[in-house]
C-alpha positions in Angstrom: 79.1 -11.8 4.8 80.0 -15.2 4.5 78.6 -18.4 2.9 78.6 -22.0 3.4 77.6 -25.2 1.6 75.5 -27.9 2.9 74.1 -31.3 1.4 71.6 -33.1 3.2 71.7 -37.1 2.6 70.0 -39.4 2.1 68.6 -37.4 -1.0 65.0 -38.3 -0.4 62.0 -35.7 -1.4 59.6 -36.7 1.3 62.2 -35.7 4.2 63.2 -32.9 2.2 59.4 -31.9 2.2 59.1 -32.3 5.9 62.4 -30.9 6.9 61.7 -27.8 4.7 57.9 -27.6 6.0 55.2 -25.9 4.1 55.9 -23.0 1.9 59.8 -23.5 3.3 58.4 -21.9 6.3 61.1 -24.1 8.3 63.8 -22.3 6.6 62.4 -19.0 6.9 62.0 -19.7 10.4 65.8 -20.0 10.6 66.6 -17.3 8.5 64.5 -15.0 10.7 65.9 -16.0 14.0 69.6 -16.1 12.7 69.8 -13.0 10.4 70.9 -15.2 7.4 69.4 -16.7 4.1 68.9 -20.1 2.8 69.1 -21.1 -0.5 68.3 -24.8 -2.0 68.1 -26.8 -4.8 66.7 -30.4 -4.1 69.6 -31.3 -1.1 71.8 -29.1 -2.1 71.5 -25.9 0.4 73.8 -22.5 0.3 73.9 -20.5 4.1 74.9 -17.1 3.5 75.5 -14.8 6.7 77.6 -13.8 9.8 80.6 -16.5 9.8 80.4 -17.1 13.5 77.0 -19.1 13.3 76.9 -21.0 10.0 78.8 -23.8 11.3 76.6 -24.4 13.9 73.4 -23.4 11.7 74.8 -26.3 9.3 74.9 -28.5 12.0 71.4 -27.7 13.3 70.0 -28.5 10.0 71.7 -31.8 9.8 70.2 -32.9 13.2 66.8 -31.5 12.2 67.6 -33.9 8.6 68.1 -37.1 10.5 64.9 -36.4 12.5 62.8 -36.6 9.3 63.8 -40.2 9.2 60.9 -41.0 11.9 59.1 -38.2 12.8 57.4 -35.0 11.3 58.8 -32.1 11.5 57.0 -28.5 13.6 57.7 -25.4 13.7 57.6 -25.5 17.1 59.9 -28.5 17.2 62.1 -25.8 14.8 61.5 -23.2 17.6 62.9 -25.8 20.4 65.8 -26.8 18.6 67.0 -22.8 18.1 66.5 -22.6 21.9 68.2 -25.7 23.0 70.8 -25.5 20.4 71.4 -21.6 21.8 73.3 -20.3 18.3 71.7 -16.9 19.2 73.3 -16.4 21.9 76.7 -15.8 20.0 74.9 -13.5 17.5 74.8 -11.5 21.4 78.4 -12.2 22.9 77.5 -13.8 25.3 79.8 -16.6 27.1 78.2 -20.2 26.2 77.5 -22.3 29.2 79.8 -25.3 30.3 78.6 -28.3 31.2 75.1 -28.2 31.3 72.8 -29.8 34.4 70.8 -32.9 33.1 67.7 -33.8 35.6 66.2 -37.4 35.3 63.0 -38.1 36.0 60.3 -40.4 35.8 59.6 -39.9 32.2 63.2 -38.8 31.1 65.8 -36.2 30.9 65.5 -32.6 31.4 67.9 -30.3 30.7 67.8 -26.2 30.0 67.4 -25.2 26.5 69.6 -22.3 25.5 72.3 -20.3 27.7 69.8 -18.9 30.3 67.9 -22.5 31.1 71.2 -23.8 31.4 72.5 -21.2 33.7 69.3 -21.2 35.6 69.7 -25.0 36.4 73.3 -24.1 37.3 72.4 -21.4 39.5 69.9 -23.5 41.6 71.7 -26.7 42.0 74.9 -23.8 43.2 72.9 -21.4 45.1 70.7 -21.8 48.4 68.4 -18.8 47.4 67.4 -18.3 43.5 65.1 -16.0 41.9 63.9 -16.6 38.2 62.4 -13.4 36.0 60.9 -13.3 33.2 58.1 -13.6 31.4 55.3 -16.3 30.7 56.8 -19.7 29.0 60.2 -19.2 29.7 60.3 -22.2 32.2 61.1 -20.2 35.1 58.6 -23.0 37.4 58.9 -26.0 35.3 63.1 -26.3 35.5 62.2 -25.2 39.4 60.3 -28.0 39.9 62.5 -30.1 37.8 65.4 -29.5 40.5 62.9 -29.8 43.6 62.3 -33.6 42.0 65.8 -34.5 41.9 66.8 -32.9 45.4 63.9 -35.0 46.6 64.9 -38.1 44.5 68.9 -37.8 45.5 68.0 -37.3 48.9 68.9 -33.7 49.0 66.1 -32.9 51.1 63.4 -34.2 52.9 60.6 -32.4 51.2 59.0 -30.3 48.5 57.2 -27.0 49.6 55.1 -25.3 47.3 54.1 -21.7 47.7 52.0 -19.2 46.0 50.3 -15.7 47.1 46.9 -16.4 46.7 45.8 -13.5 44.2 43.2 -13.3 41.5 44.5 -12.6 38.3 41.9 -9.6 38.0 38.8 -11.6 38.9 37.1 -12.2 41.8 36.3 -15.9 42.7 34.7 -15.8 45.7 34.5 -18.5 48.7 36.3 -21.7 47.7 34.8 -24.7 49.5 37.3 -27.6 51.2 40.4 -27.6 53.5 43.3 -25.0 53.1 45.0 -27.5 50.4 42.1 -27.6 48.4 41.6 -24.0 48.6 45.0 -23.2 47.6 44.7 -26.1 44.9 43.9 -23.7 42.0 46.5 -21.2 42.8 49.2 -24.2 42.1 47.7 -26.1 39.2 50.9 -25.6 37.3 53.2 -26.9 39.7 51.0 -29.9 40.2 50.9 -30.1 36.2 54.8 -30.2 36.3 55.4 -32.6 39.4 52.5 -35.2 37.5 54.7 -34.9 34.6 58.0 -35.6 36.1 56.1 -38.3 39.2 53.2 -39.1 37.6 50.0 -38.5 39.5 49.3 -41.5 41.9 53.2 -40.7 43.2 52.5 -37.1 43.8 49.2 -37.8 45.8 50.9 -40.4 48.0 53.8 -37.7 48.5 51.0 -35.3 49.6 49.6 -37.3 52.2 52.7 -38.1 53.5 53.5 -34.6 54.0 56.3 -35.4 51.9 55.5 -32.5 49.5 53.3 -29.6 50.9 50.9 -27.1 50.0 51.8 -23.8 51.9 49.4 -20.5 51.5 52.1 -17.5 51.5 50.6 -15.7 54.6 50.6 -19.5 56.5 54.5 -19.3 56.0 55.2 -16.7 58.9 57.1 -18.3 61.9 58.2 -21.4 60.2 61.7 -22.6 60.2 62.4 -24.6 57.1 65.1 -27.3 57.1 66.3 -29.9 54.1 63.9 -28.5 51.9 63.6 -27.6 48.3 60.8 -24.7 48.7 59.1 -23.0 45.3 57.4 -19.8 45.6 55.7 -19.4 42.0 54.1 -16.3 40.8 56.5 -13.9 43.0 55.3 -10.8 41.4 52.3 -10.6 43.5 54.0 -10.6 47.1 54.1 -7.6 48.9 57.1 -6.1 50.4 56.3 -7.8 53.7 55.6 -11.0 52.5 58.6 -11.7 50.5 61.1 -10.4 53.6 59.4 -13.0 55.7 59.8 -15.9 52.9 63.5 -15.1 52.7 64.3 -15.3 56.0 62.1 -18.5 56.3 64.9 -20.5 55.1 66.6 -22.8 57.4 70.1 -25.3 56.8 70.2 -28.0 54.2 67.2 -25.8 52.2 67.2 -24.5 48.9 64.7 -21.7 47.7 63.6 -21.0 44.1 61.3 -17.3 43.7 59.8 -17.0 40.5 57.9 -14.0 38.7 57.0 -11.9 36.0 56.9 -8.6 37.0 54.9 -7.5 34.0 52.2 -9.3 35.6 51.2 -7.8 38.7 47.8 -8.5 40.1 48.2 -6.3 43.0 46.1 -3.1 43.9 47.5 -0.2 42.6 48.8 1.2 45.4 50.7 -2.1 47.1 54.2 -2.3 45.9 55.5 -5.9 44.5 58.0 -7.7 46.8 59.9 -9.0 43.8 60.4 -5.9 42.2 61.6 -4.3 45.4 64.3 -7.3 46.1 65.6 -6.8 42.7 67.0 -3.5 44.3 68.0 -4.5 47.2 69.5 -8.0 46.8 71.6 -8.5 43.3 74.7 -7.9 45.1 74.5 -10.9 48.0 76.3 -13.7 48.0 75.1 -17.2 47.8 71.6 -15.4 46.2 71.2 -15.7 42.6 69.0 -14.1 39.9 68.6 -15.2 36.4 66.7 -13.0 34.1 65.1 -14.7 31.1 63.7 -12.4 28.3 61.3 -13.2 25.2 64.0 -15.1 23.4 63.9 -17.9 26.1 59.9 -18.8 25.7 59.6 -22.2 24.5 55.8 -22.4 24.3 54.0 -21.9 21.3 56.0 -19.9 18.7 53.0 -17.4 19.1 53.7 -16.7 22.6 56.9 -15.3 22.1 55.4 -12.9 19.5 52.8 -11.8 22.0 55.4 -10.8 24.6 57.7 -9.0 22.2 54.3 -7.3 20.8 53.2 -6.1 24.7 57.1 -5.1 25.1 57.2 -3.4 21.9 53.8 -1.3 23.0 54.7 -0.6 26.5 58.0 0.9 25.5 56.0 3.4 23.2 54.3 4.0 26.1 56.7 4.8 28.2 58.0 6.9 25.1 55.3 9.2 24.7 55.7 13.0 26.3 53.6 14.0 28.7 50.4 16.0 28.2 
């Protein structure tokens, strides 16, 4: 157990109000995540924990600090920072990631928070074939999207493909009315949501009718050959065995693929296997394909959602625990 010293300056109560947040909860926040305690009078602040993180704790503290100057402080924004700022991963040995893939769009930069964004970025702009696992708010489809933008934008490729298996999430909606787009529409809202953030929407819609970026049902895909493009097939989980072969081999020269999924999510019948889970088994070992498997630690929605998916993990485990009758 080591400790470590930190003054915050300017010495100004307000910021120290909004840096600490309500109740401290900011600080506890940190101490939680990091396995350490914070102690403060006034400015004056004493770190004591592992000695392999309270340097770069100190240092997150001081940027958080300097925020105060113009904005208020979140816990989420508290939650972000951890993540981007990835001190956890040393708590877990893991190798820090070099020189980390920044995206520019539109309306800014976007670049990986934490070791496993990072890598994830790194892997897709190295790899002609990615998959992405994990679960819900881990960014597994925005950072996708992210990379389709640029390869589109740098003249990587010649269009955007987005792909989805169209299955109900347990519910049954019935006849859609319009063309095969519209129809598919729903299925890809958060795709569209991400390529309207990063093109804004009168950009996207003029790429759509140019064919420029394209709306593909899964089961339309068979006997395609695709060339110089960035293709996304989002909610992965839900592909059957067959469906997923014929996606992989869809790829032609000059394309990149990005497969993404949660395979604690699976809205298929019972007795249909999911095509992500079987490709897990059968191609981890093959060149030029990568996977990257996020966990709870990478969610970088709402605070609550990561204590949702560590709650569901925590419940199937005892589960799975449980002796047979």
């Amino acid at each position: 157990m080591s400790s470590h010293d930190l003054v915050l300056l300017p010495d100004e109560n307000d910021r120290l109000v909004n840096f600490c947040g309500q109740y401290d909860e900011h600080l506890r926040h940190l101490e939680k995540r990091l396995g350490i305690t914070i102690a403060n009078r006034g400015n004056h602040f004493q770190l004591s924990g592992d000695e392999s993180i309270l340097n770069s704790c100190g240092e997150l503290m001081q940027a958080l600090y300097a925020l105060t100057e113009k904005e208020y402080i979140t816990p989420e924004m508290v939650h972000l920072a951890l993540q981007e700022a990835g001190i956890e991963v040393v708590l877990e040995s893991e190798p820090p990631v070099i020189a980390p893939v920044v995206i520019k769009t539109k309306h800014g930069l976007i670049k990986g928070r934490g070791a496993n964004q990072k890598g994830y970025l790194q892997q897709i702009m190295s790899h002609d074939i990615n998959f992405g696992i994990g679960p819900a708010g881990t960014g597994k489809t925005y950072l996708a999207v992210a990379c389709a933008v640029h390869a589109l934008q740098t003249e990587q490729v010649r269009k955007i493909i987005l792909v989805r298996p169209a299955v109900e999430a347990g519910e049954k909606l019935g006849f859609l009315p319009g063309d095969m787009a519209q129809k598919v529409d729903p299925y890809l809202r958060p795709l569209y949501d991400a390529l309207h953030e990063m093109l804004g929407l009168e950009r996207v819609e003029k790429l759509i009718e140019k064919g420029v970026i394209e709306v593909a049902p899964l089961a339309f895909m068979r006997g395609r050959t695709l060339n110089n493009a960035f293709i996304i097939l989002d909610e992965a989980q839900n592909t059957t065995l067959e469906q997923i072969k014929m996606f992989l081999t869809r790829l032609g020269f000059g394309s990149t693929a990005v497969i993404t999924g949660d395979i604690t999510q699976i809205d298929l019948p019972n007795e249909k296997m999911s095509g992500l889970r079987h490709v897990m088994n059968i191609l981890q070992k093959v060149d030029g394909i990568s996977f990257t498997f996020f966990t709870v630690r990478d969610v970088v929605r709402h605070p609550l959602v990561q204590r949702i998916v560590e709650a569901y993990e925590s419940f199937e485990k005892e589960q799975n625990e449980k002796p047979l009758p």
